[in-house]
C-alpha positions in Angstrom: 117.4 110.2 115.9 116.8 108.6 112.7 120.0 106.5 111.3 120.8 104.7 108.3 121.1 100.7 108.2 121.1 97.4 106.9 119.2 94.1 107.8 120.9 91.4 109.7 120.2 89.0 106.9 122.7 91.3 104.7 126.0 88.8 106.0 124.2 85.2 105.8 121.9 85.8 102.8 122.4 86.0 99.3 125.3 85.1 98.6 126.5 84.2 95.0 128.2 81.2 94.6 129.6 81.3 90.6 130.4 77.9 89.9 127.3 76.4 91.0 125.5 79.8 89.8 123.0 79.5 92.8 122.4 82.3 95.9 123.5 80.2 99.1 122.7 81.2 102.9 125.8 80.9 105.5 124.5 80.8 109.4 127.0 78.3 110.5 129.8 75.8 108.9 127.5 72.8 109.8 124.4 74.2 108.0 126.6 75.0 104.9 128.0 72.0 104.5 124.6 69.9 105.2 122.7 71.9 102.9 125.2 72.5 100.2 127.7 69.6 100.2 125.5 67.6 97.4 125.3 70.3 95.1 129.0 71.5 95.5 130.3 67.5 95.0 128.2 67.6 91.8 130.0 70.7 90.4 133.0 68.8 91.0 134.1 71.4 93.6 135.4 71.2 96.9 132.9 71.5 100.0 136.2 72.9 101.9 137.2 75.8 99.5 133.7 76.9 98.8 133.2 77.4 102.1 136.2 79.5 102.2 135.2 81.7 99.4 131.7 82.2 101.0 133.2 83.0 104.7 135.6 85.5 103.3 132.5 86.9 101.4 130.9 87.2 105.2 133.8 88.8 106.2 133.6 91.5 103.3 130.5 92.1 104.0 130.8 93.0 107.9 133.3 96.1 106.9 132.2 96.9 103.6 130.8 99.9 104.6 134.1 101.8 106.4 136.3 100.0 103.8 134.2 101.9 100.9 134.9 105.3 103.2 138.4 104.4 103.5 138.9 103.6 99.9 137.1 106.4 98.7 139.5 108.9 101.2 142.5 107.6 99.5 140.8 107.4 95.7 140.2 111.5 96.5 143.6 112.3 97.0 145.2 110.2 94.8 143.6 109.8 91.7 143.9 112.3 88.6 140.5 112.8 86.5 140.7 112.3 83.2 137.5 114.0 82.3 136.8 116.1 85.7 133.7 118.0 84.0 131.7 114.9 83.8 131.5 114.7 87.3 128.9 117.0 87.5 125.7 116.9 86.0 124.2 118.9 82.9 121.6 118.8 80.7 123.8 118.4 77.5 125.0 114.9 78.6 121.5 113.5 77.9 119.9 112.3 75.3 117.5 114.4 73.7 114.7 112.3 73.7 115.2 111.5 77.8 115.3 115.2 78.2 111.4 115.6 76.7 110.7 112.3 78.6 111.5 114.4 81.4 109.1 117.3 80.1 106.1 115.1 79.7 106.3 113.4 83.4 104.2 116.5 85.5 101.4 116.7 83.3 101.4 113.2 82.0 99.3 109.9 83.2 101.1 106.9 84.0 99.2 105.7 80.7 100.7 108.2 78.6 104.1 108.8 79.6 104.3 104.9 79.4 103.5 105.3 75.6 106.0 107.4 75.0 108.7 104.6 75.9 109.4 100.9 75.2 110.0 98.2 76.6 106.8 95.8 77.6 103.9 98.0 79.6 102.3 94.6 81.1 105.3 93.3 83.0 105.8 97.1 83.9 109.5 97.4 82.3 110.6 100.4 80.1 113.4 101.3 78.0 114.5 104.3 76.8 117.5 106.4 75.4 119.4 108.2 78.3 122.7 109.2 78.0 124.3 111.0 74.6 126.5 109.3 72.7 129.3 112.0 73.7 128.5 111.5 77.5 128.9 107.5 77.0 132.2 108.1 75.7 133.5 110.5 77.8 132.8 107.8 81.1 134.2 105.1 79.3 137.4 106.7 78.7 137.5 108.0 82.3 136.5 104.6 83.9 139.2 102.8 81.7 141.7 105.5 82.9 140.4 105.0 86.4 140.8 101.6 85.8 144.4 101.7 85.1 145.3 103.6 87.8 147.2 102.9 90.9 144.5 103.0 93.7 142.4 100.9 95.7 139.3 99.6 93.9 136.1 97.7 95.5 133.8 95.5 93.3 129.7 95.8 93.0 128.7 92.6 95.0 129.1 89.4 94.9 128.0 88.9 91.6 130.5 91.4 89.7 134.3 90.8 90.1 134.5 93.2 87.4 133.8 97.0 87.8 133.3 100.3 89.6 131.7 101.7 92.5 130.8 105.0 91.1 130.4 107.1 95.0 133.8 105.3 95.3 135.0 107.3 91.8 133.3 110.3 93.1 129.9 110.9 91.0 127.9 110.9 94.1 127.8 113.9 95.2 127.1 116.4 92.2 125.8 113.7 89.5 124.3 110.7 91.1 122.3 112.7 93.4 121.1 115.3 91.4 120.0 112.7 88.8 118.4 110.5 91.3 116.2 113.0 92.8 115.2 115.0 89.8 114.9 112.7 86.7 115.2 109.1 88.1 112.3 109.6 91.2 109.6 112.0 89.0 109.4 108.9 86.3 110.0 106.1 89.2 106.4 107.8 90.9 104.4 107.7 87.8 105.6 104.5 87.0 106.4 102.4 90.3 104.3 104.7 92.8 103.8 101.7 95.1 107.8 101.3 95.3 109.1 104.8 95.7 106.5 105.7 98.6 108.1 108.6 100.6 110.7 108.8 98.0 114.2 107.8 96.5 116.1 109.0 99.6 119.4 106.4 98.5 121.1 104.7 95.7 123.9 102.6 94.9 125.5 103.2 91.7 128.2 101.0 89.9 129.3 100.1 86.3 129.9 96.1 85.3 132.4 94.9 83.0 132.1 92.2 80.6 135.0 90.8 78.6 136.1 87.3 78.0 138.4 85.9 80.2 136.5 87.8 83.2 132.9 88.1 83.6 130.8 87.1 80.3 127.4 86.5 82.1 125.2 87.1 85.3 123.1 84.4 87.0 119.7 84.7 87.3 118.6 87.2 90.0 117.1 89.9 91.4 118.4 92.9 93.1 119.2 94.3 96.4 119.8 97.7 96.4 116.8 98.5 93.9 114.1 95.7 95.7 114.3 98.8 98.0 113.1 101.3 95.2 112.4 98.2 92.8 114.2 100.2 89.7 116.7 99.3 88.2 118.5 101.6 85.4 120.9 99.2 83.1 122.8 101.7 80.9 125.2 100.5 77.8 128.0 102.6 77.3 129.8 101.2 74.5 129.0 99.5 71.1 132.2 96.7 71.1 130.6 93.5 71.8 128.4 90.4 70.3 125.3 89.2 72.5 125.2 88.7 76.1 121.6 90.1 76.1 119.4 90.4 79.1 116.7 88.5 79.9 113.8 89.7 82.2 111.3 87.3 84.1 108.8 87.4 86.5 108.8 89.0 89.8 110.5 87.3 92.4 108.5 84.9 94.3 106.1 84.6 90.8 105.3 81.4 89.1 108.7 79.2 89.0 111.2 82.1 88.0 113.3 79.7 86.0 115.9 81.4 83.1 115.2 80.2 80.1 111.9 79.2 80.2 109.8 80.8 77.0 106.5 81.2 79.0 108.2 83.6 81.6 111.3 85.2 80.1 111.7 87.5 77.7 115.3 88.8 75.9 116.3 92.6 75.8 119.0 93.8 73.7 121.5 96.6 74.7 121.8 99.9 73.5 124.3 102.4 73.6 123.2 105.2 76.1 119.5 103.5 76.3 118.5 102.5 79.6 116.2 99.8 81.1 113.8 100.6 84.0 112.1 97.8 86.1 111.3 97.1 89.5 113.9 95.8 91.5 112.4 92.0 92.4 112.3 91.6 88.6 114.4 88.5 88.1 116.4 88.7 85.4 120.0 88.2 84.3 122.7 88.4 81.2 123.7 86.2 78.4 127.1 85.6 77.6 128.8 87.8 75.3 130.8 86.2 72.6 133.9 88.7 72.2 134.9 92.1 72.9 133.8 94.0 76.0 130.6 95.4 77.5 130.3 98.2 80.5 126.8 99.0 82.2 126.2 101.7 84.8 123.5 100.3 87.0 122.0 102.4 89.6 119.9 100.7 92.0 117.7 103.7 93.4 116.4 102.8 96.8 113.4 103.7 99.1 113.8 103.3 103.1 109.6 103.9 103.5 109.4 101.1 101.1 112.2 98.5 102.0 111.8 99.7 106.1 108.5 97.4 105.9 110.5 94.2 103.6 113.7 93.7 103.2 114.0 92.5 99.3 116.5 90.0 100.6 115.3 87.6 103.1 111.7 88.8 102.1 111.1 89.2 106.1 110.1 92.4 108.0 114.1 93.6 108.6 115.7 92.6 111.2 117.7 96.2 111.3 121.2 97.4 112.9 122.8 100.6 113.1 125.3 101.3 110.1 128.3 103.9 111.3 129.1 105.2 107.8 127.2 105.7 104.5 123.6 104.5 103.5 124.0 101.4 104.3 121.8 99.0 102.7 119.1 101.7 102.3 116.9 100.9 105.1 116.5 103.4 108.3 115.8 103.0 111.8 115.2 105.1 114.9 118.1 105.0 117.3 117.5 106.7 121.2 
């Protein structure tokens, strides 16, 4: 029986640590401390409650999985939709430009249907308009009233204190899906054939906030989630805020990788409803804004005949284990 999983390396790997705005591995108290103590005292931090925050990290991690079930139980019964139609997909809430994007895939060459976006066709990243204007504001105002309601609420990862898990909100089932499978994968195989394989069989799909006085920025990174299917759809849905662009590097494990270095990186400016698609181990992260607020619905879109073979995170042939609810981390293993 085939089952869905995640790697072993998913609760001692990658894990952010803000305030010295570095990825840190946890195997044991000892090896934290002796590898990490030096940088920590230079922050000015404490050793001691660093290590706290990254052991109740572990500890997220381990039940993340049947607390996003539980969560997502509870959001179902007790949470009023604002905007219930949006919840399932149509045609009308995209642009019209993605919509003969779309058109052109079947019949088009990778070389063609890549001129008919932007973006920078040598480092293989794309942007292009998405959503409708009408669409963007319909999900803002319902994750702002989802927001303000009284129910549980997990964050993206350890990256994003600020936002929402949209399977959690309940756009998996007649929205994510549906657009995963029959406009994100068709454009993901022209473009990224070598990272979709088999096919898109999972995603996970959440929206950032970014306001001052919570998150402004994101480290330098690459992602999870989309390493699997290596895209990565960054969506803007509103207008209300001053810089905090994005900035897109090398692959992972290219040249040094560093942000901020001219030779490597290069700057992407949001647009309303306009996404960007790029292979997952694309590092890349965002500037800070300067005021108001900034939301983007991210949808790492993931391949298990891809990531089955590396796992994006410890860059090793996955060590797998058995996950009892969801997707897990995308991967998939055969169970007796």
């Amino acid at each position: 029986m085939t089952v869905f999983a995640r790697c072993k390396c998913f609760l001692k790997t990658n894990i952010f640590v803000k305030e010295i705005n570095q990825h840190i591995k946890y195997a044991s108290d000892a090896q934290f401390v002796l590898e990490y103590s030096s940088v920590i005292q230079s922050a000015g931090l404490s050793v001691d409650e660093t290590l706290k925050q990254v052991k109740e990290e572990v500890a997220r991690r381990k039940n993340v999985f049947s607390d996003n079930k539980k969560r997502s139980e509870e959001i179902k019964i007790k949470y009023k939709r604002l905007h219930p139609e949006i919840f399932k997909l149509q045609e009308n809430y995209f642009h019209e430009k993605f919509l003969e994007i779309t058109k052109l895939v079947s019949n088009s060459s990778p070389d063609q249907l890549a001129l008919q976006l932007e973006g920078n066709k040598q480092k293989r990243y794309y942007s292009f308009p998405v959503f409708s204007n009408k669409f963007c504001d319909l999900l803002l105002e319902e994750l702002k009233n989802f927001e303000n309601a009284d129910v549980p609420k997990g964050r993206p990862n350890s990256m994003n204190k600020h936002g929402v898990l949209l399977d959690e909100l309940g756009f998996n089932e007649e929205f994510l899906n549906a657009f995963r499978t029959e406009y994100l994968q068709p454009i993901a195989v022209k473009l990224f054939p070598e990272y979709v394989l088999d096919g898109l069989d999972t995603h996970k799909a959440f929206v950032v906030k970014y306001k001052i006085g919570e998150d402004v920025d994101l480290g330098w990174h690459h992602d999870n989630a989309e390493v699997n299917l290596m895209v990565t759809l960054n969506i803007a849905l509103n207008e209300g805020f001053d810089e905090g662009s994005l900035y897109i590097g090398p692959m992972a494990g290219e040249g040094k990788g560093v942000a901020g270095s001219e030779s490597t990186v290069e700057e992407y400016s949001h647009k309303k409803g306009w996404g960007l698609l790029h292979r997952g181990l694309q590092m890349h992260g965002a500037m800070p804004i300067e005021y108001g607020e900034r939301y983007n619905m991210i949808i790492w879109a993931r391949s298990s005949s891809v990531r089955n073979l590396n796992c994006p995170m410890c860059m090793k042939k996955p060590d797998l284990e058995p996950v009892d609810v969801g997707w897990g981390e995308g991967f998939t293993m055969c169970t007796s």
